[in-house]
Structures are given as C-alpha cells and as structure tokens.
PLY file of the C-alpha trace (Angstrom):
ply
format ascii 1.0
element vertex 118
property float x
property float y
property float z
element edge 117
property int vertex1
property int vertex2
end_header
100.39 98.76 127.78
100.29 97.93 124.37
103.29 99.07 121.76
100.91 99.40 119.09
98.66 101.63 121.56
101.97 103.50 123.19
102.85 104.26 119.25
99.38 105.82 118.71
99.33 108.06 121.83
102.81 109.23 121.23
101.51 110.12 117.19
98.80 112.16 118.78
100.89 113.66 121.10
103.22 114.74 118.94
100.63 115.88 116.88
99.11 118.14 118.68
102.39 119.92 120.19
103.00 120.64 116.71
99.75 122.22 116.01
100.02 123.91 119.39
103.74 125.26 118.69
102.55 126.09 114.76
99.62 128.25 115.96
101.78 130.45 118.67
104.05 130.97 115.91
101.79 132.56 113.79
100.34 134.86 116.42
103.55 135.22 117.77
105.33 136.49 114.29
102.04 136.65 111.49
101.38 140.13 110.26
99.47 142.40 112.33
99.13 145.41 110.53
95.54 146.02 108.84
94.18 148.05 106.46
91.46 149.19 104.12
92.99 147.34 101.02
93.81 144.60 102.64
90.16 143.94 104.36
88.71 144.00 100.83
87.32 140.77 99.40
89.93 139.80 97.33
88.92 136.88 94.35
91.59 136.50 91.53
92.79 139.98 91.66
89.33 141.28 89.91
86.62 143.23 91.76
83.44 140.42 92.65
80.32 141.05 90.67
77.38 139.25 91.74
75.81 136.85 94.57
78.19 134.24 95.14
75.05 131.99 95.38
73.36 132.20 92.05
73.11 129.44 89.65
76.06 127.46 88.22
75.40 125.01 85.17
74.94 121.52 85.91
77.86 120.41 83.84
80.01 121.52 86.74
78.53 119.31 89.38
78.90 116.78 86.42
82.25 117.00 86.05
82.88 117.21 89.87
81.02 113.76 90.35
82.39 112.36 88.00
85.99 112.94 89.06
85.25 112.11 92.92
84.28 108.68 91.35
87.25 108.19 89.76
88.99 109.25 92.50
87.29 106.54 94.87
87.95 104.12 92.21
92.03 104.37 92.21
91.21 104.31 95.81
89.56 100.67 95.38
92.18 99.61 92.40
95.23 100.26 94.71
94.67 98.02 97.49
93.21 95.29 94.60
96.88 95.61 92.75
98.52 94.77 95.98
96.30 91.91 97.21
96.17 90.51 93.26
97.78 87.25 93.47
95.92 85.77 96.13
92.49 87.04 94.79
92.79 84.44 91.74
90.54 84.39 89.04
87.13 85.70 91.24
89.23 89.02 92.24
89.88 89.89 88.30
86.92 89.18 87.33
85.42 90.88 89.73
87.40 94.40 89.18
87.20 93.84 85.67
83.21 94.34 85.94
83.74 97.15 88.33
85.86 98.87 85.45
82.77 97.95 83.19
80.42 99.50 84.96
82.54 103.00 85.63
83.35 102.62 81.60
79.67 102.72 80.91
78.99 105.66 83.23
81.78 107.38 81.96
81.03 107.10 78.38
77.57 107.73 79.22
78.88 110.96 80.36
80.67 111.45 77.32
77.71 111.00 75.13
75.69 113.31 77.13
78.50 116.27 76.28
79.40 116.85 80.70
82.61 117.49 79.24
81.94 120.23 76.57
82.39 123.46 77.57
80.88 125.88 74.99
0 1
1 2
2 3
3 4
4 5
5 6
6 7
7 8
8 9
9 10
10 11
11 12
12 13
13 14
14 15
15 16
16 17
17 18
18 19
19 20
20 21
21 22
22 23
23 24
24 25
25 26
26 27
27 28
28 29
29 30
30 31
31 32
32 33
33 34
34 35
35 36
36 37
37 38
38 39
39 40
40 41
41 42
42 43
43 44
44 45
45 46
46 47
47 48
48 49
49 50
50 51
51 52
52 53
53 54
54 55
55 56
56 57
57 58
58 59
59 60
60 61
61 62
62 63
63 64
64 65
65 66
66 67
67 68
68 69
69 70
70 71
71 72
72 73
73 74
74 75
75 76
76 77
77 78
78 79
79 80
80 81
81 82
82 83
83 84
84 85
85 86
86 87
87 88
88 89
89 90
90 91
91 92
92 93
93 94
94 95
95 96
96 97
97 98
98 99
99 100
100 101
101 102
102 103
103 104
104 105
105 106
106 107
107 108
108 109
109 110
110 111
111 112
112 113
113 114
114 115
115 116
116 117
C-alpha cells in the first residue's frame, strides 16, 4: 500500500473516532433538563419581531459579495507570493492586472455608496 494512501486512511480514521467519541460525550454529559424559557427563540437577548424572511437592503448582499471576493482573492495572492520567483515577469504582470481589475470593482463599489450605511 501506499504511505501517502496509509497516511490518508489513518487521518480519516482518526477523524471520525473523534467525532464519534465528541458526540457520546455530549449526550453522555450535555444538559438535559428543559424548560419553557429555555425552548423560547432566543435572538440577541431581545424578543423577535417580524418574518425572518422579509426584505433586507441590497447594500447587504453588496457588502457580502464584495468581501467573499476579497476573500477568494488572498486565497489566489497566497499561493502567487510563494510560487513568485519562478513566475518571472508574466506572473507579476499577470497578478498585477488581476489587482486592477478587483481595484476597479472595488472602487466602483465605492462610488456607488455599498458601503454607506445611513
């Protein structure tokens, strides 16, 4: 067999007896008491008013996209930092009109008041 492969069954092996031995301690020693107050919807200590489904303003979905794409973009800059050397001239050139095009978008955003919260 293959170490590589031996090293991934034993990870999900392992794995799962700790999820297995994590889940019988909680039913083993989690609370079990119930009551009234406690089987109350409970949201920031305040009593909910409203349908959780209405509308929300769009600037929130803004604002949500926007940060996921900055979040995939460290993703992409990280493993560009550590392979930058043997990417030459191409690679920078490259990520620099990556970072161009998420400048535009973000100051696009900018101009367009998502982050503004009146």
């Amino acid at each position: 067999m293959n170490v590589n492969l031996l090293a991934l069954v034993v990870l999900f092996i392992v794995a799962a007896v700790v999820v297995v031995a994590f889940l019988a301690l909680v039913v083993l020693f989690g609370p079990k008491r119930s009551n009234a107050s406690k089987s109350l919807p409970f949201e920031c200590g305040t009593e909910g008013t409203g349908d959780a489904r209405g509308p929300f303003p769009i600037k929130y979905y803004l604002a949500a996209i926007i940060f996921a794409v900055f979040d995939v973009e460290v993703a992409f800059l990280y493993p560009w930092a550590v392979s930058f050397r043997s990417l030459h001239l191409v690679g920078f050139v490259s990520m620099l009109i990556f970072l161009a095009v998420l400048a535009i978008g973000l100051y696009y955003a900018i101009k367009r008041g998502v982050f503004e919260w009146k």
